[in-house]
C-alpha positions in Angstrom: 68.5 21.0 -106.5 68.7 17.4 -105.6 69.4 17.6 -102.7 66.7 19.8 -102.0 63.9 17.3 -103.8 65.4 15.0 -101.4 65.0 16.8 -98.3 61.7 18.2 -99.4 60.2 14.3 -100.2 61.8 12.9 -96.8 59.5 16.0 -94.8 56.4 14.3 -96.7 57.1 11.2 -95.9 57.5 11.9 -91.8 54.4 14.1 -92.3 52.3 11.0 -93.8 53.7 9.0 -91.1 52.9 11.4 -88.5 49.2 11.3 -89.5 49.1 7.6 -89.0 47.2 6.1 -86.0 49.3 4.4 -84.0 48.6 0.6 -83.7 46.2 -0.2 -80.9 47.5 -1.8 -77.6 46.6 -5.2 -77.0 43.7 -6.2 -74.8 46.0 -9.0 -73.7 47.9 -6.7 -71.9 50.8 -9.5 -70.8 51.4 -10.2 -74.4 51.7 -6.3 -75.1 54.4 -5.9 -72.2 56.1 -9.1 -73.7 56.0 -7.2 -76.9 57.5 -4.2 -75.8 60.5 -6.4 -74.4 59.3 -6.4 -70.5 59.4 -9.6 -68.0 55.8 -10.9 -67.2 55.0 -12.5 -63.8 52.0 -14.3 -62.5 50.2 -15.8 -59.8 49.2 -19.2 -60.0 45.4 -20.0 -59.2 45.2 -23.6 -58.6 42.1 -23.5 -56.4 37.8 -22.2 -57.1 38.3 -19.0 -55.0 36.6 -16.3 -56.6 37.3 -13.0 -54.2 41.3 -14.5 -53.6 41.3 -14.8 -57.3 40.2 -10.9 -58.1 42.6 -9.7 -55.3 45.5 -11.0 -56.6 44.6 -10.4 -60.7 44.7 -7.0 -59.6 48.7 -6.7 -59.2 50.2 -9.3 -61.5 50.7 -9.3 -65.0 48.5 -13.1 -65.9 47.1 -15.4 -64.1 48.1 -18.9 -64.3 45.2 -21.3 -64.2 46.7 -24.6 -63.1 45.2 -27.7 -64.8 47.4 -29.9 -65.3 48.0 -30.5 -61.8 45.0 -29.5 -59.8 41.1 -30.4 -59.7 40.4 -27.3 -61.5 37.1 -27.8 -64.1 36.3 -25.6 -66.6 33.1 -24.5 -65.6 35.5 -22.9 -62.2 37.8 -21.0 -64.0 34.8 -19.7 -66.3 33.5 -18.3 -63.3 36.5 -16.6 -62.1 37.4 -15.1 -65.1 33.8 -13.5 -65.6 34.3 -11.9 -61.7 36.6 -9.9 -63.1 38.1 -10.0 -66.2 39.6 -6.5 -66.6 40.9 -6.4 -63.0 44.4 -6.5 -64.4 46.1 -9.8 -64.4 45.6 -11.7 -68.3 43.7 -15.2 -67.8 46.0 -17.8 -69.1 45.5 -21.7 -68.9 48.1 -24.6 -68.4 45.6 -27.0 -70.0 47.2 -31.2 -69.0 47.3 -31.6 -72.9 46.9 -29.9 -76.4 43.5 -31.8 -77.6 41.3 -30.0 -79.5 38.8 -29.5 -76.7 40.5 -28.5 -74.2 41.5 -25.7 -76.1 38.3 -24.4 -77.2 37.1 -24.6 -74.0 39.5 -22.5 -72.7 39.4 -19.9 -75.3 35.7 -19.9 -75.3 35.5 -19.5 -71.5 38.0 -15.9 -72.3 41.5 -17.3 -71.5 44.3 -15.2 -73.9 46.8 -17.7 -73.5 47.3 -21.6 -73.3 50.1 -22.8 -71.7 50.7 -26.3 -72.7 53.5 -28.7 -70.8 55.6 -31.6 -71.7 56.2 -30.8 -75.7 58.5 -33.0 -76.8 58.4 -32.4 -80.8 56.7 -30.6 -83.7 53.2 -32.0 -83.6 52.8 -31.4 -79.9 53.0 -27.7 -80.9 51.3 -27.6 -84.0 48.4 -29.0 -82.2 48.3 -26.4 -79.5 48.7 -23.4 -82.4 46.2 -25.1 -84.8 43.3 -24.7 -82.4 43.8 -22.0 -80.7 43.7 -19.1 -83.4 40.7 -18.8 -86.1 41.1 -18.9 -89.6 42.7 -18.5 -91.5 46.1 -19.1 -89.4 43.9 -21.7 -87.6 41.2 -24.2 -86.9 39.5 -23.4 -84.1 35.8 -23.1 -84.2 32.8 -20.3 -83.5 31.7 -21.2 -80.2 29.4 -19.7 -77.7 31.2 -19.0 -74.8 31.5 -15.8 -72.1 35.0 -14.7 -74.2 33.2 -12.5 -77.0 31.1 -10.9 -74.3 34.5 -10.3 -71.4 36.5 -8.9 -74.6 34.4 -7.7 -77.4 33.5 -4.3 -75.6 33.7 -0.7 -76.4 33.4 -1.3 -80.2 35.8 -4.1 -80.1 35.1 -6.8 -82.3 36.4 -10.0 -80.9 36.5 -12.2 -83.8 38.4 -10.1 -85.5 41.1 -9.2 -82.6 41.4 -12.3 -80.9 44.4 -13.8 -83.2 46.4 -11.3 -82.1 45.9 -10.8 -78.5 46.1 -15.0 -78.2 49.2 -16.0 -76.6 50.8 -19.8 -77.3 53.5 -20.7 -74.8 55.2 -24.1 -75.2 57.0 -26.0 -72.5 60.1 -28.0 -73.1 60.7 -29.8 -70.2 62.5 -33.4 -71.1 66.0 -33.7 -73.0 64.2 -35.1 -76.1 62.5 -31.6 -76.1 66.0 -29.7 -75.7 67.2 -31.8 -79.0 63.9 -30.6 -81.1 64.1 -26.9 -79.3 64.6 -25.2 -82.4 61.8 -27.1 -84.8 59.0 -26.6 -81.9 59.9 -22.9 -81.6 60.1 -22.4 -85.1 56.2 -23.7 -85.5 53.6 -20.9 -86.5 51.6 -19.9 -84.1 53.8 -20.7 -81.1 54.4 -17.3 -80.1 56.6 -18.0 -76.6 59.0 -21.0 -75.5 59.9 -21.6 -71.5 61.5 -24.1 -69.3 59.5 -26.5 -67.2 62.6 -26.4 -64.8 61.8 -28.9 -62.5 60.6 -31.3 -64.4 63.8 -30.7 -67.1 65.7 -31.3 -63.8 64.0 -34.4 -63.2 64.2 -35.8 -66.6 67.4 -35.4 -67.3 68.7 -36.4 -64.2 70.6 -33.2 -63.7 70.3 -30.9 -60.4 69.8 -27.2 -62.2 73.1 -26.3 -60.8 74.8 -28.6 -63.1 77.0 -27.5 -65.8 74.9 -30.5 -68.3 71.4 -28.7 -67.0 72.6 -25.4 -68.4 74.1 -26.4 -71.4 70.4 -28.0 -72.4 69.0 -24.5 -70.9 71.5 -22.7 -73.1 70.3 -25.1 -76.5 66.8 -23.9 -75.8 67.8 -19.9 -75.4 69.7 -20.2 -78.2 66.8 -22.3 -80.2 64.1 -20.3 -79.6 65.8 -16.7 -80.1 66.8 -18.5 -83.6 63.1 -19.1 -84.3 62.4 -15.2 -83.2 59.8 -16.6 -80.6 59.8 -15.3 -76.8 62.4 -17.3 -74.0 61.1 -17.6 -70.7 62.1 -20.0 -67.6 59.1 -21.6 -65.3 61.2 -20.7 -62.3 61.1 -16.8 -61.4 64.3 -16.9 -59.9 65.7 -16.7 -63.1 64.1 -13.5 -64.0 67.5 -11.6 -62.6 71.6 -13.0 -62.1 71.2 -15.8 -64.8 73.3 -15.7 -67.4 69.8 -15.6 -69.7 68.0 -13.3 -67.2 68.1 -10.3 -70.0 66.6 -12.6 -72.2 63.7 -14.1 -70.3 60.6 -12.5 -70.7 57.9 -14.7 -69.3 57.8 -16.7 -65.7 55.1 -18.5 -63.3 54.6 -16.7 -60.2 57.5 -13.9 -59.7 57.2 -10.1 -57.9 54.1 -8.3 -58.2 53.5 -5.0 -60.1 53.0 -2.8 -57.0 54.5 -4.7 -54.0 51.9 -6.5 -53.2 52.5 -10.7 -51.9 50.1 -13.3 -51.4 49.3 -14.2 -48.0 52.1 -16.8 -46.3 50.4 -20.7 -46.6 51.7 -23.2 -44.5 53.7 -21.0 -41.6 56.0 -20.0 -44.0 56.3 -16.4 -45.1 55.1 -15.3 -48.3 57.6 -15.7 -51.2 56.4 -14.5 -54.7 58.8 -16.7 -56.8 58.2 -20.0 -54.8 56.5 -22.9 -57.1 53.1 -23.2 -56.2 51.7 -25.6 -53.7 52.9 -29.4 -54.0 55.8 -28.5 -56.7 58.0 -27.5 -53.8 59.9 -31.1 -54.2 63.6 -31.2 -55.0 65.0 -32.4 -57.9 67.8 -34.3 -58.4 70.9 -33.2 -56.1 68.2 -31.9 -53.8 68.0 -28.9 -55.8 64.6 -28.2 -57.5 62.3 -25.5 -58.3 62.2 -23.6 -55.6 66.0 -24.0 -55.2 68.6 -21.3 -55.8 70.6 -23.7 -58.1 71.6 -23.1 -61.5 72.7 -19.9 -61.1 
């Protein structure tokens, strides 16, 4: 008779769970595929190009924004994101800093995700989580910007969603970084930790294909796993035959979702997982970004 109550109380409770709407998928579709345990790959738009821009949105997962190292303003990335903002490709921002503006420009303009470089300890990283979210979890402010209109469609309510389709990614990219790995990953709000591999290269002094450069990549695998945040490496040619490879989740530039490459610039031929333009230099041991080493 037990047994039967038993059985009889586990079929209500599969029914009851069974009439349960499933959770709905994220309008940030990159942070949905990094979810569901997939690699995300970009393009990186470090130019005002509005038609080059939509093409290539269409076949990659995000789109990295570049302003920390190109003449970028605001007011040209607003424009490109409002060409086409459900073309397919999330808008994400590498913003030069984590002030307080900068942020809220970007999310007011609709970017889902702030990528901020060159965190070396806790506050860095609080400050990029504090004003990027609303409250409660945050403090960033009501503003006016073109982001409610882009994703507060079809009954959405924008306010209310964007907390949870905003997407955080820190950089670690100097040794004093890789020794506080764990206590930046483990801030709230931070939601994924990469590699700035070049510039880790550069740092540290260590070509990538140095046993002392992958020990420090190692530390931060191991430190942000720990935390239960998301690893990723700058440098798409670690998305496969790394020794992390089935671990990292989120890259700059990388293989398109359908084939599709950017045009070749420069007389070379087109590679997806080269650094973008002017990051092409060599680190120490002549091998940097773009390089094969640390394998």
């Amino acid at each position: 008779m037990k047994a039967s109550i038993i059985a009889v109380c586990s079929l209500l409770v599969l029914a009851l769970q069974a009439q349960q709407p499933a959770p709905p998928k994220l309008y940030n579709t990159a942070k949905q595929k990094l979810l569901e345990g997939r690699q995300v790959f970009s393009f990186t738009q470090s130019k005002f190009d509005i038609a080059g821009y939509c093409e290539a949105a269409k076949h990659y997962d995000y789109a990295w924004f570049e302003m920390q190292h190109s003449t970028l303003e605001f007011k040209d990335v607003e424009a490109m994101i409002a060409a086409c903002p459900h073309s397919g490709a999330t808008p994400m921002i590498r913003l030069p800093d984590a002030q307080e503006w900068h942020i809220q420009h970007a999310t007011d303009i609709g970017a889902l995700g702030v990528i901020i470089p060159t965190v070396d300890d806790v506050d860095r990283a609080r400050e990029a989580a504090k004003w990027a979210r609303y409250p409660p979890v945050a403090r960033r402010s009501a503003g006016a910007g073109q982001a409610a209109g882009i994703w507060g469609i079809n009954g959405v309510n924008y306010r209310q969603t964007i907390n949870d389709n905003m997407l955080v990614v820190i950089m670690i990219e100097t040794p004093t970084a890789v020794a506080n790995a764990y206590d930046i990953a483990s801030v709230p709000g931070v939601d994924v930790v990469i590699i700035g591999n070049n510039d880790l290269s550069s740092f540290s002094g260590f070509p990538q294909d140095d046993d002392r450069y992958q020990t420090m990549v190692t530390k931060i695998h191991d430190d942000t796993l720990r935390a239960g945040k998301i690893f990723g490496q700058a440098n798409a040619i670690y998305a496969k035959d790394h020794r992390w490879s089935k671990d990292a989740k989120f890259f700059q530039n990388g293989p398109s979702n359908d084939g599709w490459q950017p045009a070749a610039r420069g007389g070379r031929g087109a590679n997806p997982s080269a650094p973008p333009p002017g990051e092409e230099e060599t680190g120490p041991g002549g091998r940097g970004r773009g390089g094969r080493g640390g394998r």
